[in-house]
MMTF fields as JSON, N, C-alpha, C and O atoms, coordinates in Angstrom:
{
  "mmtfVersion": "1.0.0",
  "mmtfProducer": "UNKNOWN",
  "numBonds": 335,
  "numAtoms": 336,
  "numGroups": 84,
  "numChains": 1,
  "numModels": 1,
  "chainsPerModel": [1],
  "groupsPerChain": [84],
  "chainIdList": ["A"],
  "bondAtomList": [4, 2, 8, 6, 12, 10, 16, 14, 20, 18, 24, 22, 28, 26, 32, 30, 36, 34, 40, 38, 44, 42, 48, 46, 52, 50, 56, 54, 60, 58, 64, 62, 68, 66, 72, 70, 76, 74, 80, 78, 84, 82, 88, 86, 92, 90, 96, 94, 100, 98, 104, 102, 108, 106, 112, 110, 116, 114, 120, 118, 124, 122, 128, 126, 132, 130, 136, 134, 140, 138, 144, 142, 148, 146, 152, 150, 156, 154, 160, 158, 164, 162, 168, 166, 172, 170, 176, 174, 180, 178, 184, 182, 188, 186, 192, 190, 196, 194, 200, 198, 204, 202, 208, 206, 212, 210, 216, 214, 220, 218, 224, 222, 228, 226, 232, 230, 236, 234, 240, 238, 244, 242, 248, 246, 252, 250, 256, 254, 260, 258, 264, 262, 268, 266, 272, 270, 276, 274, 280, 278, 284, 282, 288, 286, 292, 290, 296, 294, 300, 298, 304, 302, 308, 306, 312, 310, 316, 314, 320, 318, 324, 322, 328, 326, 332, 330],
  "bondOrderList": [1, 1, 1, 1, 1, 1, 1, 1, 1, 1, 1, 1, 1, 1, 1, 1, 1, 1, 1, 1, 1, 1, 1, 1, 1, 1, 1, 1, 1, 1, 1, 1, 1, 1, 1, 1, 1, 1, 1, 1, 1, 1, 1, 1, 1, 1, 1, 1, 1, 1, 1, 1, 1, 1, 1, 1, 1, 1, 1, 1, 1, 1, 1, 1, 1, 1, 1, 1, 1, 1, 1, 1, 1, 1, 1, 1, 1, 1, 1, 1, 1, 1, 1],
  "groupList": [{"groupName": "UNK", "atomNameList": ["N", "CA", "C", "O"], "elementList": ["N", "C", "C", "O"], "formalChargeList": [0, 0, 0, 0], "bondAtomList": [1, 0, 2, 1, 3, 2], "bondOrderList": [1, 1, 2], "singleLetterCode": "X", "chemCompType": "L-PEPTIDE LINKING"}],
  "groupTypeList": [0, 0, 0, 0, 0, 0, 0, 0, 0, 0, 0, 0, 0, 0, 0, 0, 0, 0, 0, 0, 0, 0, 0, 0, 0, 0, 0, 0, 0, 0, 0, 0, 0, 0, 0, 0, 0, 0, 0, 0, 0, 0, 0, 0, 0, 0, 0, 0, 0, 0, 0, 0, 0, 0, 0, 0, 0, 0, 0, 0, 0, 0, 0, 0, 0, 0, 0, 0, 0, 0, 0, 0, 0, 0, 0, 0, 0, 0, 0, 0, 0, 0, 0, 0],
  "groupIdList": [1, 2, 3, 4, 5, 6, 7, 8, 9, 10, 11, 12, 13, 14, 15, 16, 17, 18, 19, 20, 21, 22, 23, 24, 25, 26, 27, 28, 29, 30, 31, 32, 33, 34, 35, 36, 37, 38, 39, 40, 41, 42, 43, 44, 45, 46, 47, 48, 49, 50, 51, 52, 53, 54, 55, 56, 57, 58, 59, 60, 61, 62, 63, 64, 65, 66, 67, 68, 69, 70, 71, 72, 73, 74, 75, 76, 77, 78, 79, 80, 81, 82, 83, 84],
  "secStructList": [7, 7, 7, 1, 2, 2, 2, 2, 2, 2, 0, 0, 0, 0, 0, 1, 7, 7, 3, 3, 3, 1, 7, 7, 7, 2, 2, 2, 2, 2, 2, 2, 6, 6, 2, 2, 2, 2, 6, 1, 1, 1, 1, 1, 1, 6, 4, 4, 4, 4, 4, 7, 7, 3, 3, 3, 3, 7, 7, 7, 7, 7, 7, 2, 2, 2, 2, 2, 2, 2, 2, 2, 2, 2, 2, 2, 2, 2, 2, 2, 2, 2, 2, 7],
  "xCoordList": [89.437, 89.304, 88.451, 88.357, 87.846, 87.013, 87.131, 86.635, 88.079, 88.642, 89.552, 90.307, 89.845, 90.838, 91.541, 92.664, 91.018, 92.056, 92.96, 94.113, 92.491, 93.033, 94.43, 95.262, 93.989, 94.867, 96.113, 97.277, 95.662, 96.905, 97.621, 98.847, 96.589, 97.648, 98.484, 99.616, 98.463, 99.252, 100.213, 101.178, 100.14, 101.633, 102.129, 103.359, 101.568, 102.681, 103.192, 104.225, 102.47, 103.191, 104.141, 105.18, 104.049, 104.914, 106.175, 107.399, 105.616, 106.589, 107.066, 108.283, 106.306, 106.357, 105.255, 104.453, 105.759, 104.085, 103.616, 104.309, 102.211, 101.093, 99.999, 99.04, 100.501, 99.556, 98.145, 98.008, 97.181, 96.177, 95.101, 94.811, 94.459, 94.183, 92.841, 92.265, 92.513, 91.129, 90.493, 89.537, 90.347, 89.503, 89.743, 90.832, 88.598, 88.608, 88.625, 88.757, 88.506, 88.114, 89.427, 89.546, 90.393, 91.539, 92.083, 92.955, 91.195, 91.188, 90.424, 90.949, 89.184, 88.401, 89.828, 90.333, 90.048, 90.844, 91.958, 91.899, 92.802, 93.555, 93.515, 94.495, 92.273, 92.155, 91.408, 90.831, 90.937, 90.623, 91.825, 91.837, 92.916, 93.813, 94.986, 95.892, 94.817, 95.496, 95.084, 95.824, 93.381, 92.659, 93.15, 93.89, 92.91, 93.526, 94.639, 94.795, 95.748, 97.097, 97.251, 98.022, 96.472, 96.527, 95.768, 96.273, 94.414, 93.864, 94.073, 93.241, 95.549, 96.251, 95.522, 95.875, 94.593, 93.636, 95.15, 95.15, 96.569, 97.509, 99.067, 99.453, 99.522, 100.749, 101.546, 102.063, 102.506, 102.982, 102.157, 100.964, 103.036, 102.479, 102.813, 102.48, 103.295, 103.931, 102.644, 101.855, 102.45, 100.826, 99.925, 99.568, 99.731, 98.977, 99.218, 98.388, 100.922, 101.098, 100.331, 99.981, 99.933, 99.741, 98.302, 97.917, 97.301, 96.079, 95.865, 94.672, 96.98, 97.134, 96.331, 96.58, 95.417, 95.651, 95.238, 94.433, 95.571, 95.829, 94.771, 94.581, 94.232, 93.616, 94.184, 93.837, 95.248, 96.061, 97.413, 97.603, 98.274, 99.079, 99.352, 99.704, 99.126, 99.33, 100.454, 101.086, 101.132, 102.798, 102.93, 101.79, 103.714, 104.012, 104.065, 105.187, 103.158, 103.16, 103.393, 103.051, 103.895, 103.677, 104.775, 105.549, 105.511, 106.535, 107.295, 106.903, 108.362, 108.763, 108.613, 108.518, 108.537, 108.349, 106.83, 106.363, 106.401, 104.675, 104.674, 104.165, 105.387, 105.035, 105.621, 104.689, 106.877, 107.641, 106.527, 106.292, 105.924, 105.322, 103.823, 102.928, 103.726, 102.125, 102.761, 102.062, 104.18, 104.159, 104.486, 103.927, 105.025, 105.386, 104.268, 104.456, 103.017, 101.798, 101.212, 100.614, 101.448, 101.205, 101.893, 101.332, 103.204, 103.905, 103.565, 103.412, 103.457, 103.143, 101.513, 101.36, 100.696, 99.328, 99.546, 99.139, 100.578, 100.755, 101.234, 100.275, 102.446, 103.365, 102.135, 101.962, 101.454, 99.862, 99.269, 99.145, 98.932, 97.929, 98.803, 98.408, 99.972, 100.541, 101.318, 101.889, 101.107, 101.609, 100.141, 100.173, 99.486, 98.1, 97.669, 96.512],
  "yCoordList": [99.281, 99.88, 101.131, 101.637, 101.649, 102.443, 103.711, 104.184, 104.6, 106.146, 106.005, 105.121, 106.427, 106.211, 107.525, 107.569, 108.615, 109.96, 109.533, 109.742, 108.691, 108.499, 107.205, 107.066, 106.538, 105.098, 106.382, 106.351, 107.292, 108.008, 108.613, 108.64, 109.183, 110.77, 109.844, 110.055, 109.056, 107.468, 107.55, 108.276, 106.923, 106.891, 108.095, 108.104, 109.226, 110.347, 110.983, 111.652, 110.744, 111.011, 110.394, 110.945, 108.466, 107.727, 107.979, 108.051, 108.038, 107.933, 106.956, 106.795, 106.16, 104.412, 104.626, 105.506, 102.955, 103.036, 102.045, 101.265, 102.037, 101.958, 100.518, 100.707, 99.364, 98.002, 98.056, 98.062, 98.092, 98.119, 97.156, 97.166, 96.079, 94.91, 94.938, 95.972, 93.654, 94.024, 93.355, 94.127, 92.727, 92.273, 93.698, 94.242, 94.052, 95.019, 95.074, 96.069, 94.131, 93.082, 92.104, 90.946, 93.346, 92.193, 91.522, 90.693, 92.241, 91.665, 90.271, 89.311, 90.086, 89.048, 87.895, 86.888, 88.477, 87.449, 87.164, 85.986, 87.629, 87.512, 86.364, 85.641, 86.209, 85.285, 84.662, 83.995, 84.414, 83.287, 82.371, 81.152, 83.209, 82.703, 82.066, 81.399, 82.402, 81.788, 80.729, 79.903, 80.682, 79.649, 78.727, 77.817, 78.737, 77.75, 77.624, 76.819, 77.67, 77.32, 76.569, 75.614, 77.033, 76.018, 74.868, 73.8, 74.85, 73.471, 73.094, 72.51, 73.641, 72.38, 72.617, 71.983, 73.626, 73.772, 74.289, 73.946, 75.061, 75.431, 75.085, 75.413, 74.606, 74.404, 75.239, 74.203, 76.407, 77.243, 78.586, 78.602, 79.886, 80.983, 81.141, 82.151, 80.355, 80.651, 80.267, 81.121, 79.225, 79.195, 80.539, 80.901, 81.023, 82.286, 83.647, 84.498, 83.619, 84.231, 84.764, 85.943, 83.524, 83.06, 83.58, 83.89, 83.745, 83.995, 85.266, 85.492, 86.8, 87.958, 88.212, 87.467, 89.394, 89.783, 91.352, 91.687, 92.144, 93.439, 94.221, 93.724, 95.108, 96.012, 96.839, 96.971, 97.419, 98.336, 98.838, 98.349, 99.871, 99.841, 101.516, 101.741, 102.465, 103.905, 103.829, 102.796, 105.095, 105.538, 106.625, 107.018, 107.192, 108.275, 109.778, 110.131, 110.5, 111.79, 113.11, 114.173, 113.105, 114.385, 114.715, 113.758, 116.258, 116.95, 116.989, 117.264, 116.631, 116.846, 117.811, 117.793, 119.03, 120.549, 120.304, 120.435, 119.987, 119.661, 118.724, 119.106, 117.461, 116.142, 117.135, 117.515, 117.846, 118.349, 119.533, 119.782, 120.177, 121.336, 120.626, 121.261, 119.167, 118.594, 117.566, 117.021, 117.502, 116.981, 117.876, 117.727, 118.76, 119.541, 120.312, 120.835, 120.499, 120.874, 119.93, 120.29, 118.668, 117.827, 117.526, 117.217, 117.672, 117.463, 118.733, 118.487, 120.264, 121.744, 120.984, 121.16, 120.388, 119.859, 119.438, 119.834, 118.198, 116.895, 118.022, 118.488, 118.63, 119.533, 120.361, 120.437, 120.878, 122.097, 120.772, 120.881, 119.583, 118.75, 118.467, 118.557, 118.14, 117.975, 118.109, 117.335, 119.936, 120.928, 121.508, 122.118, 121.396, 121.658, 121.172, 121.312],
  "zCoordList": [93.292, 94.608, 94.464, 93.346, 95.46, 95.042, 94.693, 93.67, 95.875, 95.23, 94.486, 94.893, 93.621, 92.598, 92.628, 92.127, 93.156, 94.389, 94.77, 94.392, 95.793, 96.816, 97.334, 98.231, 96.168, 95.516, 94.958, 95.358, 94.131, 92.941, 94.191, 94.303, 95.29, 96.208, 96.754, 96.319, 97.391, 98.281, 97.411, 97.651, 96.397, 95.178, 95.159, 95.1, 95.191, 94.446, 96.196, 96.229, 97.477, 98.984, 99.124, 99.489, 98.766, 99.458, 97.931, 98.045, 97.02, 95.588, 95.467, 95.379, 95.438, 95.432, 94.273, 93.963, 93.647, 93.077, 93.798, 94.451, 93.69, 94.572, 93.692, 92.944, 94.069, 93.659, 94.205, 95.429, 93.489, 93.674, 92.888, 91.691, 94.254, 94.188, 93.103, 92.764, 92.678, 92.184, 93.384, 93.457, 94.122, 95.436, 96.527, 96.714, 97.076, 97.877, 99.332, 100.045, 99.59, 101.121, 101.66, 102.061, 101.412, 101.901, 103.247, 103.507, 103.948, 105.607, 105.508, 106.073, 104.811, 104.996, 104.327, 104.825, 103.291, 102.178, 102.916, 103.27, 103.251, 104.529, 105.586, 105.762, 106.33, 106.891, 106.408, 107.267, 105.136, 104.402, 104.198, 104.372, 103.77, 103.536, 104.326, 103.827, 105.752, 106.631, 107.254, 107.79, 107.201, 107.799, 106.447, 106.818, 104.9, 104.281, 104.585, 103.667, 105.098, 105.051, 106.394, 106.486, 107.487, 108.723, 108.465, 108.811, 107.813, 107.66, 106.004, 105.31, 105.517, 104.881, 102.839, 101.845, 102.939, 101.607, 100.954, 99.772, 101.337, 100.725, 101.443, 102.565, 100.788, 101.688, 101.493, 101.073, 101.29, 101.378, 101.243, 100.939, 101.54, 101.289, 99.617, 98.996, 99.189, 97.898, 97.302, 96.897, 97.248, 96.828, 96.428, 95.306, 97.446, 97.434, 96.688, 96.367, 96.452, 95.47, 94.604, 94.549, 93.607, 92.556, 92.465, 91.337, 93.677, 93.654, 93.851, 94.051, 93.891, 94.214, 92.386, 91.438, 92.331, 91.418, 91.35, 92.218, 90.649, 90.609, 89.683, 88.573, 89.935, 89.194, 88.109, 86.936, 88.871, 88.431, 89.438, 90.552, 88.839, 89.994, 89.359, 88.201, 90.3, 90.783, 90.407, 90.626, 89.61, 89.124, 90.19, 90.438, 90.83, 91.245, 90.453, 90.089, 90.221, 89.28, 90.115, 89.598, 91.238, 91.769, 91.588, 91.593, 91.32, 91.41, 92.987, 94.121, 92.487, 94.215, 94.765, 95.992, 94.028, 95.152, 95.757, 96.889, 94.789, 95.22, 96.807, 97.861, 96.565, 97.575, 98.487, 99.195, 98.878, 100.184, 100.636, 101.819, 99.581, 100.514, 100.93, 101.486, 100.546, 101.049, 102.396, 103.25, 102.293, 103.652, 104.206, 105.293, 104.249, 105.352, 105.887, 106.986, 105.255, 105.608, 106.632, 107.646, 106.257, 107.116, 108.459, 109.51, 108.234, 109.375, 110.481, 111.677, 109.867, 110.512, 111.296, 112.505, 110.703, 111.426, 112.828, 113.92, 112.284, 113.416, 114.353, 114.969, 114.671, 115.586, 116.511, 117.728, 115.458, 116.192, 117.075, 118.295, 116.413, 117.354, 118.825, 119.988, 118.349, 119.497, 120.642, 121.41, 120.481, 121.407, 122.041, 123.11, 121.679, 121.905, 123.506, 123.904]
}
């Protein structure tokens, strides 16, 4: 995927880790993949599974004092936009 910032900040906000595909175009692949399953190229979604594959997958590294004072920066934003 292309920022590799931005793949890591996602993991350490949500503190999940963070799967990150090696195909980058997953909207197209998406309905590639549904158009195969209606005209029958796959018969389950289980199928498709199998065709997921991963680049890498983001660990969560941020300190929690860190993630609470970067959301709450964020949340202080949202509140300003929307008293405004």
């Amino acid at each position: 995927m292309g920022n590799n910032f931005l793949m890591q900040f996602q993991a350490d906000i949500l503190d999940l880790p963070l799967l990150v595909p090696k195909q980058s175009e997953l909207t197209s692949l998406g309905v590639a993949f549904l158009a195969g399953l209606q005209s029958g190229v796959w018969r389950s979604s289980d199928e498709l599974r199998g065709l997921q594959h991963r680049e890498r997958t983001c660990v969560p590294a941020m300190e929690p004092a860190a993630r609470a004072e970067i959301v709450a920066g964020w949340q202080k934003a949202l509140r300003q936009t929307l008293t405004t």
